[in-house]
Backbone as a ProteinNet text record, in pm:
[ID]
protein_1_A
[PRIMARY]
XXXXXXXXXXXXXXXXXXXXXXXXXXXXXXXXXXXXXXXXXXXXXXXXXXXXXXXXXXXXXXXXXXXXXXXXXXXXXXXXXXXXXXXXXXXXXXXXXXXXXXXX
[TERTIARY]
2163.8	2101.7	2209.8	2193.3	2325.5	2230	2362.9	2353.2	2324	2222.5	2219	2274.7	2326.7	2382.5	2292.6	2312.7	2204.8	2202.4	2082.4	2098	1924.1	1938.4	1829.9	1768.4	1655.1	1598.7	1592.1	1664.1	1628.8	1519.8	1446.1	1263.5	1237.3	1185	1212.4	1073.9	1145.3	1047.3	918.9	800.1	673.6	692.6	660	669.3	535.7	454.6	324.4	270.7	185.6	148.8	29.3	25.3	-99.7	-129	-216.3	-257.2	-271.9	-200.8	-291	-419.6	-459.9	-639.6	-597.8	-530.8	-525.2	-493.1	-410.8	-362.6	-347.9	-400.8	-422.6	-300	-209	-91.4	-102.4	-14.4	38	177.3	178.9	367.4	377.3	478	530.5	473.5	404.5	350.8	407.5	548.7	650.1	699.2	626.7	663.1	498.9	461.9	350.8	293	247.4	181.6	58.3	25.6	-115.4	-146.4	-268.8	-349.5	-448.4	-507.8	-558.5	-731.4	-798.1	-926.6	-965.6	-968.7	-1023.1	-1093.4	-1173.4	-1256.3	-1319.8	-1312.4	-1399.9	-1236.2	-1131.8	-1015.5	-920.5	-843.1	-773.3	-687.4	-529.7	-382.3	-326.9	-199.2	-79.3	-40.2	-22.9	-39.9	159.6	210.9	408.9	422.8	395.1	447.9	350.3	214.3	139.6	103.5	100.3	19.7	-69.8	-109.4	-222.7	-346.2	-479.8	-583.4	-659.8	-768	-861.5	-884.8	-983.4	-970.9	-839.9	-749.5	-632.1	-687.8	-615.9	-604.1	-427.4	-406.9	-273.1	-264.8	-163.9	-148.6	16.6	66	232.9	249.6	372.2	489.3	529	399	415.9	323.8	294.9	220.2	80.2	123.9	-8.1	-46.4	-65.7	-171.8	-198.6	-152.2	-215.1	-311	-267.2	-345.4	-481.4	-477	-626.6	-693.4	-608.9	-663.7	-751.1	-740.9	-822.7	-885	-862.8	-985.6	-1086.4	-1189.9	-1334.6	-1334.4	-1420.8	-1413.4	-1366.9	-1255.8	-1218	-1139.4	-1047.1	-1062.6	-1167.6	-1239.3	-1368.5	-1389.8	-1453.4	-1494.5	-1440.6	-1293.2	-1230.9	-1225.6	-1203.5	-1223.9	-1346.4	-1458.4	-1615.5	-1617.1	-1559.4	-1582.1	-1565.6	-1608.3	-1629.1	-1482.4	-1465.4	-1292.4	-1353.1	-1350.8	-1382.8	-1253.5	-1298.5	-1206.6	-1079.2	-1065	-892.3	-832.1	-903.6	-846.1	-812	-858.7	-835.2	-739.9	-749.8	-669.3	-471.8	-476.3	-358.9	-272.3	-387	-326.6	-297.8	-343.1	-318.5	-170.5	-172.8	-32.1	61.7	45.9	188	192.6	87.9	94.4	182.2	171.7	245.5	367.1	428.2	592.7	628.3	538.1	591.7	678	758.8	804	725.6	737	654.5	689.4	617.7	643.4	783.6	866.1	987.7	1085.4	1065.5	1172.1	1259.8	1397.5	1470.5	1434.5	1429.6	1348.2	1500.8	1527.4	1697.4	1694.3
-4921.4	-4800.9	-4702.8	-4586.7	-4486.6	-4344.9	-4370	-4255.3	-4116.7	-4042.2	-3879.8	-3806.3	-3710.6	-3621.3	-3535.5	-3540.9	-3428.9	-3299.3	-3244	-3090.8	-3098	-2951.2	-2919.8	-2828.7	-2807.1	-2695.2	-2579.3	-2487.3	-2354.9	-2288.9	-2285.5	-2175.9	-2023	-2014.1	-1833	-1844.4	-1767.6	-1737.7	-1614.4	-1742.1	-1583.6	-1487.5	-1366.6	-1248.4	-1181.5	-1149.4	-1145.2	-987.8	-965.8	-833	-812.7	-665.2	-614.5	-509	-452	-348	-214.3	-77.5	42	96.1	121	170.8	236.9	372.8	518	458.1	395.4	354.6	244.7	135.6	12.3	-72.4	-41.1	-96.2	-195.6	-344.4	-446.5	-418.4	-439	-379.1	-483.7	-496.5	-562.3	-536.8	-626.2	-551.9	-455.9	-471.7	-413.5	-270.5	-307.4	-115.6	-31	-118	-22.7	32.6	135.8	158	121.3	97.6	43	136.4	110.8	218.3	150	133.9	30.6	98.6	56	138.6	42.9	93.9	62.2	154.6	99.6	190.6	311.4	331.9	442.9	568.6	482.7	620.1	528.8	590.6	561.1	610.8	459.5	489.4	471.8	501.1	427.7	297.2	219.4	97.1	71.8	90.8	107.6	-39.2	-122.9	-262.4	-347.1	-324.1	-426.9	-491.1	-512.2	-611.8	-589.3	-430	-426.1	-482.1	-504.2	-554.9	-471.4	-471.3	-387.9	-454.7	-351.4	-331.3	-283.8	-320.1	-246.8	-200.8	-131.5	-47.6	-20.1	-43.8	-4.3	141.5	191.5	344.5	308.8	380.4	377.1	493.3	464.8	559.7	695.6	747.9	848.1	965.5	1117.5	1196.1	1220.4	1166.1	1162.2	1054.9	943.7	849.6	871.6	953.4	1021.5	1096.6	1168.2	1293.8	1209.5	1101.6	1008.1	962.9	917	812.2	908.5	991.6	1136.3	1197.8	1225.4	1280.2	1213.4	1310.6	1223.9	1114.1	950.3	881.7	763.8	773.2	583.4	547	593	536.9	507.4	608.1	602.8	468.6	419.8	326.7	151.8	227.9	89.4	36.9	136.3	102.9	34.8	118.1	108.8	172.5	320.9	367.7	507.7	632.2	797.3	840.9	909.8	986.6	1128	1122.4	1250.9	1382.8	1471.2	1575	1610.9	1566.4	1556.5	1452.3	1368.6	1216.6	1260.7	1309.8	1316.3	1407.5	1529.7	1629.8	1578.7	1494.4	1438.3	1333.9	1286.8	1170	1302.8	1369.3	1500	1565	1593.7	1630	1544.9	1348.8	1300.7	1226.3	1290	1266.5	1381.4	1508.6	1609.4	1562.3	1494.9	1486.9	1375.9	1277.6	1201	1233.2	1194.6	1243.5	1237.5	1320.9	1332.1	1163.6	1171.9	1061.8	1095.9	978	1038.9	1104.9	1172.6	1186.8	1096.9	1123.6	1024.5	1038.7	882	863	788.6	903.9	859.7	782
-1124.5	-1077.7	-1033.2	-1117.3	-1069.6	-964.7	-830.7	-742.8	-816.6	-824.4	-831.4	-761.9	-787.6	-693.6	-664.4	-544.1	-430.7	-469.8	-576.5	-631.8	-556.1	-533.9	-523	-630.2	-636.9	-729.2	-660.1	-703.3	-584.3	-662.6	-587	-613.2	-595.3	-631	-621.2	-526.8	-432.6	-324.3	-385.3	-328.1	-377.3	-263.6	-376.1	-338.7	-339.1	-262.3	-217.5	-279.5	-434.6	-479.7	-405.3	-426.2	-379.6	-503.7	-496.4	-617.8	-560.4	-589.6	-520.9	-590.2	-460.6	-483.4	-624.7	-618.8	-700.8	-839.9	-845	-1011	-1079	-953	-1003.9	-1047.2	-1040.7	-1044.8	-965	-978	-876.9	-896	-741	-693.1	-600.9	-557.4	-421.7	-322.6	-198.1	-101.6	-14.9	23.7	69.5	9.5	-139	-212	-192.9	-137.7	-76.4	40.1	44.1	196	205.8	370	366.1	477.7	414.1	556.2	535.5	704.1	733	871.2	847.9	924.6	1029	1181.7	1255.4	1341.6	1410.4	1449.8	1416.2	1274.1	1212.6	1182.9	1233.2	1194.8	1129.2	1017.9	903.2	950.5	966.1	973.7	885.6	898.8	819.8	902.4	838.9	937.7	857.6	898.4	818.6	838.5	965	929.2	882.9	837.3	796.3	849.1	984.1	1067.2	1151.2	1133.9	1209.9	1164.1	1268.2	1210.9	1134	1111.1	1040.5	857.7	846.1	690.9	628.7	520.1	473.5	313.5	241.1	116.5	136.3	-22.8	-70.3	-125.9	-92.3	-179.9	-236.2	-378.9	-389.5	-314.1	-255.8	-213.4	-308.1	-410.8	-477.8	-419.9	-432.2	-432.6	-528.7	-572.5	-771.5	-658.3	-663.8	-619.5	-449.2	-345.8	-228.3	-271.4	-370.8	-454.9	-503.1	-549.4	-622	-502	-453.5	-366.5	-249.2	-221	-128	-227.9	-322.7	-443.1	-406.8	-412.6	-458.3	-311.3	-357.8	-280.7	-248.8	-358.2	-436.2	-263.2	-157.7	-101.8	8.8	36.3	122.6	23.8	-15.8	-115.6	-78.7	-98.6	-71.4	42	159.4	319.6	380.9	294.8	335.2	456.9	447.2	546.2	549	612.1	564.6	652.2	582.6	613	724.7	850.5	909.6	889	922.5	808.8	884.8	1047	1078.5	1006.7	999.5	988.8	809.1	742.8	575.3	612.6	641.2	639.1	674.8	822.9	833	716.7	641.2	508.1	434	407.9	294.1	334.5	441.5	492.6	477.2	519.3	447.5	345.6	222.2	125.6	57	111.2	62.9	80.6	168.4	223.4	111.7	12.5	-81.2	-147.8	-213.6	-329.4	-463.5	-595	-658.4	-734.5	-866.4	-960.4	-1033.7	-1032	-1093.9	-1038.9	-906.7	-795.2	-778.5	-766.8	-714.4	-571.2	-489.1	-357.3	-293.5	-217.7	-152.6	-21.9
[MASK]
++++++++++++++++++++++++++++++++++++++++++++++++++++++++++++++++++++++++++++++++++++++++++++++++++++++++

């Protein structure tokens, strides 16, 4: 019986996707933002651990732009956007960079 030498298999650590509402893409959860609903008001929740309902958006302007169109995220939250609370996502959706921006 011959000794093996002690190798391990190195594993690639899972990397946990999520999908955004707007374009349906799966990305990294980490390349996405979440905004997350409690109490009837919609944050940016930046580290992901708040409680609530969450929804993914990308880090682009085109999918802030979908995702506030119409109602796909009202939809996804299960819950009505009152019009400060939309109006403030609209504002730092503007500060995105567009699609295709270099993002420095």
């Amino acid at each position: 019986m011959k000794n093996k030498p002690n190798k391990q298999v190195l594993r690639q650590r899972h990397l946990p996707e999520r999908s955004c509402v707007a374009c349906r893409e799966k990305k990294a959860k980490k390349k996405l933002i979440r905004l997350v609903c409690r109490d009837g008001v919609v944050k940016i929740d930046h580290k992901g651990k708040e409680t609530g309902r969450g929804v993914y958006l990308c880090p682009v302007r085109e999918c802030w732009d979908i995702g506030l169109k119409g109602n796909r995220l009202e939809y996804a939250m299960r819950t009505e956007l009152i019009l400060e609370n939309r109006q403030a996502l609209v504002e730092y959706g503007k500060s995105l960079p567009k699609k295709g921006e270099n993002q420095a």
